[in-house]
Structures are given as structure tokens and as C-alpha cells.
N, C-alpha and C positions, 0 to 999 in steps of 0.2 A: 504494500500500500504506500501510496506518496503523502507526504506532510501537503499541507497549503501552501508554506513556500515554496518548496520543488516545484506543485503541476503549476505555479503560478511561473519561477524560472523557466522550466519546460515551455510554456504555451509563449512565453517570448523568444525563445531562442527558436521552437515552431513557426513561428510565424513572421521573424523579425526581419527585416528588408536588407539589414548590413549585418547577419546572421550568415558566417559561412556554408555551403548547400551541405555539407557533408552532416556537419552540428545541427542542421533542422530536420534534417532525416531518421538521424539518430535519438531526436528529441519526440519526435511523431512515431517512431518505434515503439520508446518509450510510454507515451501515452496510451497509447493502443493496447498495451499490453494493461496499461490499468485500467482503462475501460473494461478487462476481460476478454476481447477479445483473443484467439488462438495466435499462433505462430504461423499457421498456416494459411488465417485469415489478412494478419499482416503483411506478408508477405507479397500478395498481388497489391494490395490498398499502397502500400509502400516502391511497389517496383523492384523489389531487394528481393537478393537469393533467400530461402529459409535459413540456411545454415548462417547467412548473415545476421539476420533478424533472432536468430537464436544467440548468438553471439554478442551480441549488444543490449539485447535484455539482461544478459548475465553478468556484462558488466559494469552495467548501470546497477544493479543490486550488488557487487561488489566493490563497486567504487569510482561512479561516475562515467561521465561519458566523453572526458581527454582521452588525447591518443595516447596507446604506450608508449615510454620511451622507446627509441629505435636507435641502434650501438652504428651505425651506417660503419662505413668505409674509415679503417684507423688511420689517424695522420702521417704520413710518408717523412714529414721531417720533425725534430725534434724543437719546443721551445728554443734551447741552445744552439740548434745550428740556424736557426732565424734572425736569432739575437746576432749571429756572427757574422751570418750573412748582412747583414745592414748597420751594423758596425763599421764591417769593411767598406759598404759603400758610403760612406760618409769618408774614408780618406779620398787624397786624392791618388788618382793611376799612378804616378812618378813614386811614392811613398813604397807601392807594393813592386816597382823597377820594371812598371807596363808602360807601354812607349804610346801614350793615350794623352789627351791633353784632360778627359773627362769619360767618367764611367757611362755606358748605355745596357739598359739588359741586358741583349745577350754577351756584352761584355764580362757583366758584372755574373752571369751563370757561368761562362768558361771560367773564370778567375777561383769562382766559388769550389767549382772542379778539380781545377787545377791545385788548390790549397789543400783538397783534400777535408773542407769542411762539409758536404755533403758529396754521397755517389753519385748525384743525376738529378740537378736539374732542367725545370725547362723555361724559356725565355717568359711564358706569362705568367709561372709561379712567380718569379723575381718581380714582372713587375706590381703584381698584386702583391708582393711581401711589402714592397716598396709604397705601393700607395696607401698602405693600412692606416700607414704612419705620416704620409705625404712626405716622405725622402723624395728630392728631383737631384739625383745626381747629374744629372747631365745638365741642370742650368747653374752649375758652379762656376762662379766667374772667378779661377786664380790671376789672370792678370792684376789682382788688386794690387797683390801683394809680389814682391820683386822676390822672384828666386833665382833668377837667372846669377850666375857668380863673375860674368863679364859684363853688367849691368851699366859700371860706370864706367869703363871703356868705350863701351858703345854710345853711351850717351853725350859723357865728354865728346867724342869724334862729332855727334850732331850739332852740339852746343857751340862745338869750336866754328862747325861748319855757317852756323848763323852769327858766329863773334864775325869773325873773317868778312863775310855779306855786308859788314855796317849795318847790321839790323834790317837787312832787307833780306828776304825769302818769302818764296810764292808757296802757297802750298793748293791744293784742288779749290777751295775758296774764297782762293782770295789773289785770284787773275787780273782783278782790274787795276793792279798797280801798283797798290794801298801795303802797307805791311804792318801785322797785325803784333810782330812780333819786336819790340824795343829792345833796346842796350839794357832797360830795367826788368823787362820780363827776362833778356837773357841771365843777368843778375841772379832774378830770383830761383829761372831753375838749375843753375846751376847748384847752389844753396842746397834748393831741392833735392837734389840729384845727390849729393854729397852727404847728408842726413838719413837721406834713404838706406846709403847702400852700406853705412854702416853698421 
């Protein structure tokens, strides 16, 4: 027999519009069954196999009408090897001596292989490991930072190149004549330049 509360729950999840179909079936089973009617009679009234409607009578009088838990398919990788795999992509490529300016998926699944952190993945496990967390390794901008170690060599040579000009150098923007770059901008990056690369 059902309490008031139940066939009252019941007859909403029967009948409820934003009531998933499978829960209002299973509700309307339910009902049926305490009306007195059969299993057998349910059965057509419902559109359900017997063995169905047998099934969900039984365990609604056992303990509701959720799904079982279901143990699906076991996880293929470990917490740990997740956590290492996106570790590693937060360095940069040069860090791990990959001749990459920035990691890309299936970069970062060879690497992962090759380290010997996981046997085998594949390019949209990585990048779904990647977006859980919204890692982009591929939009890392290192030019921020100066690691080049002939930095002020190369720069000095530019710097000299615009000392030498008397302050005049064209560069793609600036063709009509004009020069954008002074004796005091060269000043300051030279300055620059020298702070930097210490």
C-alpha cells in the first residue's frame, strides 16, 4: 500500500511535463499496481514487457524507483598520471629539450608516451584532460620573457644599427619618412636591453 505522500509524489512524476519519460512510466507502473491491478494487466496499459513491469514493482517496494548504480567502463588512467600529464603541460617544450616553441595535443600525448607517464594515449583524451581545467598550452606567449642567452648581442647589433642611422630607421610603418625612433628612445632601450639581460 502507498502512504498519501508517495501516490501524491507518484501522480506528479506521472504526469509531470519536465518529468523524465522513463520516471513516468515507472511511476504509472507503480500506480497500477496499487490500484490492484495484475502485472499482466499492466503490462499492455503501460507498453512495457511483463518481466519489466515485474521488475519495477519490486523495486519500488524495495527501495524506490532510481536507477541502480551502474560500475560502467573502469578509468584507463590513473588520478596520478592526469595530474602529471598537465603538470607537464604547463612547462614549457624547451624545459623537457622538445624543439617546440609550445605544446599542442598530440604533442603533448607523444611526450606523455615518451616519458613513460602513461602506455597510450590519444590526442582527445589530452585534450579533454586539458580543458577540465582550461590549461591552453598552446596560447603561451614565452617571448615575454628573454631566454635567449645571445639576447644582448643581438640587440646591441640593432640598437647600434639605429645609433649609426642618427635616429632614422624605417620600419613597415613608418615609410612616409617620419622616424618614430629618437637618440632618447634609443637611450632608453638600450637601458632596456641591459636590465633585461641581466
Amino acid at each position: 500500500m502507498l502512504t498519501a505522500s508517495e501516490r501524491h509524489q507518484l501522480k506528479k512524476m506521472a504526469c509531470g511535463h519536465k518529468t523524465p519519460h522513463r520516471a513516468r512510466r515507472r511511476a504509472a507502473i507503480v500506480l497500477l499496481a496499487a490500484r490492484g491491478r495484475s502485472i499482466a494487466r499492466i503490462a499492455p496499459l503501460t507498453r512495457m514487457h511483463v518481466d519489466t513491469v515485474r521488475s519495477w514493482r519490486g523495486r519500488f517496494a524495495v527501495g524506490g524507483l532510481p536507477d541502480r548504480k551502474r560500475s560502467g567502463r573502469p578509468p584507463s588512467f590513473t588520478r596520478l598520471q592526469v595530474a602529471e600529464v598537465k603538470a607537464m603541460s604547463c612547462q614549457l617544450p624547451a624545459e623537457t629539450c622538445a624543439p617546440l616553441s609550445h605544446w599542442s595535443c598530440p604533442e603533448l600525448a607523444r611526450e606523455a608516451v615518451a616519458r613513460a607517464n602513461v602506455p597510450a594515449v590519444s590526442d582527445s583524451t589530452m585534450r579533454r584532460w586539458l580543458k577540465a581545467d582550461a590549461i591552453k598550452p598552446w596560447q603561451y606567449r614565452s617571448w615575454i620573457f628573454i631566454r635567449d642567452p645571445a639576447f644582448h648581442a643581438k640587440a646591441a647589433r640593432l640598437l647600434g644599427l639605429y645609433a649609426r642611422g642618427g635616429g632614422i630607421a624605417f620600419t613597415g610603418a613608418e615609410r612616409n619618412g617620419e622616424s618614430a625612433v629618437t637618440d632618447e628612445a634609443i637611450a632608453g632601450l638600450r637601458q632596456q636591453c641591459e636590465s633585461l639581460s641581466r
